[in-house]
C-alpha positions in Angstrom: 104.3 137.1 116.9 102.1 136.7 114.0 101.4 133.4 112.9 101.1 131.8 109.2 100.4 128.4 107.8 103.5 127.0 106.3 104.6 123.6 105.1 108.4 122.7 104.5 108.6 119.5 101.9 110.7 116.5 103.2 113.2 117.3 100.2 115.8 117.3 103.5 115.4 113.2 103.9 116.8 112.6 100.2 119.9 113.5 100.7 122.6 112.1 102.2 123.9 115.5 104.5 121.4 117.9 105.5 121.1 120.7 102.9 122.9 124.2 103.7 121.1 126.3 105.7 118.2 123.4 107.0 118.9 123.2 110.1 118.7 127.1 111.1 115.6 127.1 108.9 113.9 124.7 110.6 114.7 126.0 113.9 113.5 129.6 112.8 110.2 127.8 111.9 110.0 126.4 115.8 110.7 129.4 117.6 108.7 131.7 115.8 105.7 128.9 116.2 105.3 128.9 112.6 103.8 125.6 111.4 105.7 123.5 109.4 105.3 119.8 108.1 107.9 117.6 106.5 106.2 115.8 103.4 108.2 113.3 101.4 107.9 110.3 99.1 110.9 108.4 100.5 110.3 105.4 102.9 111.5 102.1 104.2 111.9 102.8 107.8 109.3 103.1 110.2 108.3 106.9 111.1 110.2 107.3 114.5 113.3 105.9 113.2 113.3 108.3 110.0 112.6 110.9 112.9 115.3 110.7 115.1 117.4 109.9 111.9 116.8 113.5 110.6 116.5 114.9 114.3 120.3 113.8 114.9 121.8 114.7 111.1 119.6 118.3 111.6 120.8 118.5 115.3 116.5 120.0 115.7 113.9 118.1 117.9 111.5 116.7 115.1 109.1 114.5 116.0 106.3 112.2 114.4 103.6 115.0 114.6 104.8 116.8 111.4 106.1 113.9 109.7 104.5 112.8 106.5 106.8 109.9 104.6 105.6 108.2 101.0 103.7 105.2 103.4 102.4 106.8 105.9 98.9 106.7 104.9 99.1 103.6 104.4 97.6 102.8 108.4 94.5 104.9 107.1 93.6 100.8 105.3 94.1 99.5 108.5 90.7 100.0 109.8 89.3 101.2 107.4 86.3 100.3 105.4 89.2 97.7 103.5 89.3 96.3 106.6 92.8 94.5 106.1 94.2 94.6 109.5 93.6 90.8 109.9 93.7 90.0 106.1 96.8 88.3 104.4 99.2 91.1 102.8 102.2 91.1 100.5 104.3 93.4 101.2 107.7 94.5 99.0 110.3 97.5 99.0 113.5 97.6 99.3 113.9 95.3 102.5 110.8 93.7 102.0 111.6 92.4 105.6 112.0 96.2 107.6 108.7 96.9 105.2 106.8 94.0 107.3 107.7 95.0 110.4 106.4 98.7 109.8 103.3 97.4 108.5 102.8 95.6 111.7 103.7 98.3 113.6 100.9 100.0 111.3 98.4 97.4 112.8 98.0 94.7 109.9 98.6 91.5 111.5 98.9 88.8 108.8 102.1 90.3 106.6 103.8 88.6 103.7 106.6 88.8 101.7 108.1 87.4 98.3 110.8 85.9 100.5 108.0 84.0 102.7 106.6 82.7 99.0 109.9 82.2 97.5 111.1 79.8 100.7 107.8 78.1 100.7 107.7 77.6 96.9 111.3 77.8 95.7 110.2 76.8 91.7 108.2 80.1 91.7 111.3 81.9 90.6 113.0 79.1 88.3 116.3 81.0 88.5 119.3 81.3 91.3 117.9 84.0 93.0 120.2 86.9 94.4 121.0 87.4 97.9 119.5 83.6 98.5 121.0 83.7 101.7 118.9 86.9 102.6 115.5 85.3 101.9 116.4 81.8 103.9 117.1 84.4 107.2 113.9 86.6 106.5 111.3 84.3 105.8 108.5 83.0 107.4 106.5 79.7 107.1 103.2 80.7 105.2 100.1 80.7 106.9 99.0 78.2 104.5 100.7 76.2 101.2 98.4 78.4 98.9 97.5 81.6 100.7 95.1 83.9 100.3 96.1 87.5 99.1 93.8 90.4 100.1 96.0 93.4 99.2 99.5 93.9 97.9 101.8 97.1 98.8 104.8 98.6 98.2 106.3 100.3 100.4 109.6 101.6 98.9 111.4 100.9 96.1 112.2 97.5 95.5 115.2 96.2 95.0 114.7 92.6 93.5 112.2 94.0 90.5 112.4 90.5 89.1 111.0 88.4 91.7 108.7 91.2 92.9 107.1 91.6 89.4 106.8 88.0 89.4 104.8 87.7 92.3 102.6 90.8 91.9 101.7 89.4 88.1 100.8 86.1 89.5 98.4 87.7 92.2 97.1 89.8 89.6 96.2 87.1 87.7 94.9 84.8 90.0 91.7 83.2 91.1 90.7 85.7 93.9 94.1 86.3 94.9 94.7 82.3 95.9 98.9 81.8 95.2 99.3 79.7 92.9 95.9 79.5 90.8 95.0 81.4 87.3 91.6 83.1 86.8 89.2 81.6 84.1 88.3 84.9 83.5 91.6 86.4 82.3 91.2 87.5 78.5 87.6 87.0 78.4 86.0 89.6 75.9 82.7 89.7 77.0 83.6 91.1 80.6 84.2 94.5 81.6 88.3 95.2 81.4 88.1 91.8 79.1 88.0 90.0 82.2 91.5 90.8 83.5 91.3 92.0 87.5 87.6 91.1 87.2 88.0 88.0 89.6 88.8 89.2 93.3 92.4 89.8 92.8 94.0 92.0 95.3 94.3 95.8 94.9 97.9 96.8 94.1 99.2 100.0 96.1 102.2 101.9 95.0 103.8 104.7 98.2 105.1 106.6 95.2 105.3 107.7 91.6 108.4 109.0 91.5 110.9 108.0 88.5 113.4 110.1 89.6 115.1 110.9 93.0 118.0 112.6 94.2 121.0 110.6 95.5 124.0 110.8 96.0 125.0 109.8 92.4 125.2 113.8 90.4 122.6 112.5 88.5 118.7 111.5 89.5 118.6 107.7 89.6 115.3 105.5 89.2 112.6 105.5 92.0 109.6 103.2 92.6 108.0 105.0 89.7 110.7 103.3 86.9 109.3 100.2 88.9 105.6 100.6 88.0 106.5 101.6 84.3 108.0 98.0 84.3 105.3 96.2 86.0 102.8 97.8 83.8 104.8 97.6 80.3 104.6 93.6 81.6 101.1 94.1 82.1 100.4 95.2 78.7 102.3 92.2 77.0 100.4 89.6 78.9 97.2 91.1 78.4 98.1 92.5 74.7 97.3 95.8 75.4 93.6 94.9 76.3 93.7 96.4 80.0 95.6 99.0 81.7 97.0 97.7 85.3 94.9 98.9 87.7 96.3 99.9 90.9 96.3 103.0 93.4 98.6 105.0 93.7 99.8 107.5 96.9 102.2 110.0 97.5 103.7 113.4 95.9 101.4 114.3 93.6 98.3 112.4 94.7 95.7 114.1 96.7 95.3 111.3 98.9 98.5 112.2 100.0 98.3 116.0 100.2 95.0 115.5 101.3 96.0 113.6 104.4 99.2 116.0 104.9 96.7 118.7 105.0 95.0 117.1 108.2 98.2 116.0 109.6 99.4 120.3 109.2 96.3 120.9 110.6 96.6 119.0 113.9 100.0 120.0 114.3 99.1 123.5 113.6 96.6 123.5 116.3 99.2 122.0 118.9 101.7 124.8 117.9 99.3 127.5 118.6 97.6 125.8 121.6 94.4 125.1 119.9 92.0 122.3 120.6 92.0 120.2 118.3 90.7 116.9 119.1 93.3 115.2 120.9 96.5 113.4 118.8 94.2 112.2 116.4 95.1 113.3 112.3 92.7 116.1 112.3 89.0 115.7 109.8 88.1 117.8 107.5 85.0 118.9 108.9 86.9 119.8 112.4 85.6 123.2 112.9 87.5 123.5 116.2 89.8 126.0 114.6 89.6 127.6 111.8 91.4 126.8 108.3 94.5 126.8 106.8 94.5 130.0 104.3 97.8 129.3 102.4 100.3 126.3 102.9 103.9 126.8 100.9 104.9 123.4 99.4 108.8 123.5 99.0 110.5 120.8 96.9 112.8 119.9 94.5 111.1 117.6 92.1 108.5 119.5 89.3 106.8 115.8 88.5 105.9 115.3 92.4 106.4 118.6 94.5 105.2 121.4 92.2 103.0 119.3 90.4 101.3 118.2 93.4 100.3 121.5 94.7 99.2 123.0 91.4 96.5 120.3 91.0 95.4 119.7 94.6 92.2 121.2 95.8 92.0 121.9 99.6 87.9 120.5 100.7 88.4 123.5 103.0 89.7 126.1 100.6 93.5 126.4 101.5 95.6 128.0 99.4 98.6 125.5 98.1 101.7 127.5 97.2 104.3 125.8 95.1 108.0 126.7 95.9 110.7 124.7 93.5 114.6 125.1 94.8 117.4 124.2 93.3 119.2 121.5 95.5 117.4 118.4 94.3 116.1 116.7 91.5 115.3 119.4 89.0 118.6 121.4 87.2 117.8 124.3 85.3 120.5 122.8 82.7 117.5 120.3 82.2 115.3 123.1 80.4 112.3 124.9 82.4 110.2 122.8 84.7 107.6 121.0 83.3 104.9 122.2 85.7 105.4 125.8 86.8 106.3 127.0 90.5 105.1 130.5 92.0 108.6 130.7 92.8 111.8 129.5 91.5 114.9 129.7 94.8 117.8 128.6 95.3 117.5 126.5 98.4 115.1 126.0 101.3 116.7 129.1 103.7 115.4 130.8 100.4 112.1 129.3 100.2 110.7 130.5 103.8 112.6 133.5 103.2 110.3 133.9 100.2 106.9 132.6 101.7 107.7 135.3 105.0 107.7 138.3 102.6 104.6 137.0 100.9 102.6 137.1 104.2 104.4 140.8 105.5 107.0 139.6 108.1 109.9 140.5 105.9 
C-alpha cells in the first residue's frame, strides 16, 4: 500500500459528539498506515485523559503519540534553557486546579494558582469572590507570604477573568515578579518599553489565540483569545498606551506549535511505517533517520487558527502544509468567505481525506 503524509486537525475534540463520518475516517487512516495527527487548541485535561476521552466517544484506539492539544508544548520549558521545572509558576485556565496537576505531571514542581494567592491574601481581590467555596478546597499554603514568580501560563480558558487579570497585572508589574511589590521602573521614559516589563517580571504564556470556538451553543462563543484582548486593552490603560503586553503566545496558528506538531508527525510517522526513529522521543529537525515529510494536509474548521496556520508556516525541512477548511465548525459560509484562503473548501472531515487521497493518486 502506498504511503502519504497526512495530518487530521483535532477539530473532533470541540465538539460535543463526534462529527459524522470521524470515526470510519479515522479508522481508514489506521489501516491503510497512513499517518495522521490530531492538532488542536483546546486543553484543560491532561493528554491521556483527553485520549481515552476521544478513544471511547470515536470507539478508535488513539493514543498520546499523535496527540497534539493547545498545551502540550508547554513541557518543552520544562527543561529547557527557561529552566523552570523547579521555579515558582502560576498557573490559570479554566480549573486552575486540573491545570496544576497537568503541569506537574509536565515536570514543574513548584505550581501556583490564583486560588493559592487569593486564600493566602484574601484583600487581593477586595470583592466576594465567586465560587469562594471552590478556592478554600483547592488551595495550597504558599511556599512563602510573598513568592517569587518566574513564569505565568495559561493553560485553557479561564473562567474567573477578573481575578486572573488581577493577578497576571500585578506580576506584570512587579519588582522581579515578587507578589505583592510594584517596580520603580514602571512608566520610566528613559528605558526601553518606558520601563514597563523591564524589571524581571515573569514571561506570560498564552496555549491559544483563539477568540472563537465551536460549542455547543449554534453560535462560536469566546475562547482564551477574547481573554488576552481583555488583559491587553487593561494593559494599555495602565500603561496609557506606552507599551504593548508582551507575552508568547502558542498554538493554532503559531509556528511553535506547528513546528512541534511537525516533529511529533514525524515520530509517529516513522512508528507507523516501522522506521527508526530515535526511540519515543518527539523527533528533531535535523533527524536524518528517515527522510521528510513532503506534504502534510491540515484539516480544520477555524480560518483565524487552522487555515491561517498552515498558509504561513514554513517547514525547516521543506514540507509542504496543505490547508483543508470543512464546514462543521467554527467558520459558516453565511459569515462571508474566509478570511485566509484554504486549498480546499469540504464539507466535513470524511470529505477532507477523501480530498487529500485524490491529490496524491489513490482515488
Amino acid at each position: 500500500m502506498k504511503t502519504a503524509p497526512h495530518s487530521i486537525d483535532g477539530v473532533l475534540l470541540h465538539v460535543a459528539k463526534p462529527i459524522p463520518g470521524a470515526t470510519e475516517t479515522l479508522r481508514y487512516l489506521q489501516k491503510n498506515n497512513i499517518p495522521f495527527i490530531l492538532l488542536t487548541n483546546g486543553g484543560g485535561k491532561h493528554e491521556t485523559e483527553r485520549v481515552a476521552d476521544l478513544s471511547s466517544k470515536l470507539d478508535v484506539h488513539l493514543t498520546t503519540d499523535n496527540f497534539v492539544q493547545s498545551h502540550t508544548p508547554f513541557q518543552e520549558l520544562v527543561h529547557g534553557p527557561e529552566g523552570l521545572h523547579d521555579k515558582n509558576i502560576l498557573i490559570t485556565g479554566s480549573d486552575a486546579n486540573k491545570s496544576r496537576t497537568i503541569a506537574e505531571t509536565y515536570g514543574f514542581k513548584n505550581v501556583i494558582t490564583p486560588a493559592d494567592i487569593l486564600m493566602a491574601h484574601p484583600t487581593v481581590w477586595p470583592f466576594e469572590p465567586l465560587m469562594e467555596e471552590l478556592y478554600a478546597k483547592t488551595a495550597r499554603p504558599l511556599p512563602e507570604p510573598q513568592p517569587k514568580i518566574d513564569a505565568m501560563f495559561v493553560f485553557n480558558d479561564p473562567r474567573d477573568w477578573a481575578l486572573d487579570i488581577q493577578i497576571i497585572t500585578d506580576l506584570l508589574l512587579s519588582d522581579g515578579g515578587v507578589l505583592g511589590t510594584y517596580s520603580s521602573k514602571n512608566g520610566s521614559k528613559d528605558l526601553p518599553n518606558a520601563g514597563w516589563q523591564e524589571d524581571g517580571q515573569p514571561p506570560l504564556y498564552f496555549s491559544n489565540p483563539d477568540l472563537f470556538w465551536a460549542a455547543r451553543y449554534h453560535y462560536p462563543r469566546f475562547g482564551q483569545g477574547a481573554f488576552q484582548a481583555a488583559m491587553a486593552g487593561i494593559w494599555s490603560e495602565i500603561t496609557g498606551g506606552q507599551a504593548e503586553l508582551r507575552r508568547t503566545v502558542i498554538g493554532k496558528p503559531y509556528k511553535q506549535t506547528y513546528r512541534y506538531a511537525e516533529r511529533v508527525l514525524n515520530a509517529h510517522r516513522a512508528r507507523v511505517l516501522g522506521i527508526k526513529s530515535g526511540g519515543d522521543k518527539v523527533q528533531d529537525d535535523d533527524d536524518s533517520s528517515m527522510p521528510p515529510l513532503s506534504r502534510v494536509y491540515m484539516v480544520g474548521d477555524n480560518p483565524e487558527s487552522d487555515i491561517r496556520g498552515a498558509n504561513d508556516y514554513e517547514s525547516p525541512v521543506g514540507t509542504d502544509w496543505t490547508s483543508v477548511l470543512v464546514r462543521t465548525g467554527v467558520w459558516s459560509a453565511e459569515r462571508g468567505p474566509p478570511a485566509h484562503e484554504p486549498r480546499a473548501v469540504v464539507d466535513d472531515v470524511a470529505g477532507a481525506v477523501d480530498w487529500a487521497l485524490k491529490q496524491e493518486g489513490w482515488r
